[in-house]
C-alpha positions in Angstrom: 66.1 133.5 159.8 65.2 131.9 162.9 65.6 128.2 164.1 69.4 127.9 163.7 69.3 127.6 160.0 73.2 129.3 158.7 72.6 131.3 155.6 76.0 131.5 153.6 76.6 134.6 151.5 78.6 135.0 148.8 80.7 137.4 148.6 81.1 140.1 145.7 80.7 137.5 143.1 82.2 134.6 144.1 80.9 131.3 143.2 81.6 128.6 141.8 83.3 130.0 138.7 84.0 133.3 140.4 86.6 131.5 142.3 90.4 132.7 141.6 91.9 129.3 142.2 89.2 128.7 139.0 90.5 130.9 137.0 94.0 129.9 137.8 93.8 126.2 137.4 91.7 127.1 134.2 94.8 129.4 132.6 97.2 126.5 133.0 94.9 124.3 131.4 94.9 126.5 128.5 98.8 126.9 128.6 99.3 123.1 128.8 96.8 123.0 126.2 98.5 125.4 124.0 102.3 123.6 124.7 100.5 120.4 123.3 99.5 122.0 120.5 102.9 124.0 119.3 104.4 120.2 119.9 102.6 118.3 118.3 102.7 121.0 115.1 106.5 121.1 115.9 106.5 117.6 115.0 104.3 117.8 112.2 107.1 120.2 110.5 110.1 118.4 112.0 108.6 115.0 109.8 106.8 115.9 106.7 107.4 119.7 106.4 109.3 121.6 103.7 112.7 120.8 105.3 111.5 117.9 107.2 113.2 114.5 108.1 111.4 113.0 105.0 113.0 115.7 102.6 115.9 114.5 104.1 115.8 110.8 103.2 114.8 112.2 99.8 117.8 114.3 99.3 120.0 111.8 101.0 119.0 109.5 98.3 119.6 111.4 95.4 123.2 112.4 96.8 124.2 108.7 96.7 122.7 108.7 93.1 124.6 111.9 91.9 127.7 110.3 93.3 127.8 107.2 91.6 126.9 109.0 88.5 130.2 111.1 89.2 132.1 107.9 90.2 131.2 106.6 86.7 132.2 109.5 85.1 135.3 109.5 86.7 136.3 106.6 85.6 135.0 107.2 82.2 137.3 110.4 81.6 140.4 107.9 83.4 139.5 105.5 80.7 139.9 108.2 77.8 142.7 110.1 79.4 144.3 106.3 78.9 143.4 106.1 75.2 144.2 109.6 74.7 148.3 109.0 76.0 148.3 105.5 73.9 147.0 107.5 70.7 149.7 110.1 71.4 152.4 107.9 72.5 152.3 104.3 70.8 151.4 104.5 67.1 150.0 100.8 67.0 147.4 102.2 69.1 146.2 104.4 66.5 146.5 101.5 63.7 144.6 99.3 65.9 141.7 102.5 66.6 141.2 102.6 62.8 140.9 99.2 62.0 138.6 98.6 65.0 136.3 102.0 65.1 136.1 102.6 61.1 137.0 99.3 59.7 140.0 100.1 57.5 142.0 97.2 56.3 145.4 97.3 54.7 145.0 96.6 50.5 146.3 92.8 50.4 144.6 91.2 53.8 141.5 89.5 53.7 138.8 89.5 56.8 136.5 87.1 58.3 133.8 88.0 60.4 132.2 85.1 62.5 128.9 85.8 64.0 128.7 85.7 67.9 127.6 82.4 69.6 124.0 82.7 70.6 122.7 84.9 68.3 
């Protein structure tokens, strides 16, 4: 080559992708691109998978059901445990439990029914 013209030669295949800071900066791409990926499906599972945050609220939900159901129970069973110990203990209460659950009256009394008001 004559006139002062430079020729540049490569050298054993590098170019412009042959480069190792190419190939380098290309890998962490990739990485980064990868650690976006994982986080972003993280979070897809964290929120709406099988044991996500959403499950949670669910389950959450239905526990403050189930324990007012229980709660009502509760008080239920304290209510016949009550009635139970006044059947046992007074024996009123049992004249009173006949009269008012079956209706039984004594031979000589005489019952008026009035209907409710409103009805």
């Amino acid at each position: 080559m004559s006139g002062g013209a430079k020729r540049t030669e490569k050298k054993g295949g590098e170019g412009r992708f042959g480069s190792g800071r190419f190939w380098a900066s290309l890998a962490w791409r990739l990485l980064i691109l990868l650690l976006l990926a994982a986080l972003g499906w993280g979070q897809y599972v964290l929120w709406f998978g099988d044991q996500g945050l959403v499950r949670l609220r669910r389950t959450q939900g239905e526990r403050a059901l189930v324990g007012r159901e229980i709660q009502e129970a509760e008080t239920r069973i304290d209510r016949l445990k009550e009635e139970i110990w006044l059947l046992q203990e007074e024996p009123l209460a049992v004249e009173e439990a006949a009269r008012r659950e079956l209706g039984l009256v004594y031979p000589d009394e005489v019952i008026f029914v009035f209907p409710k008001r409103g009805k």
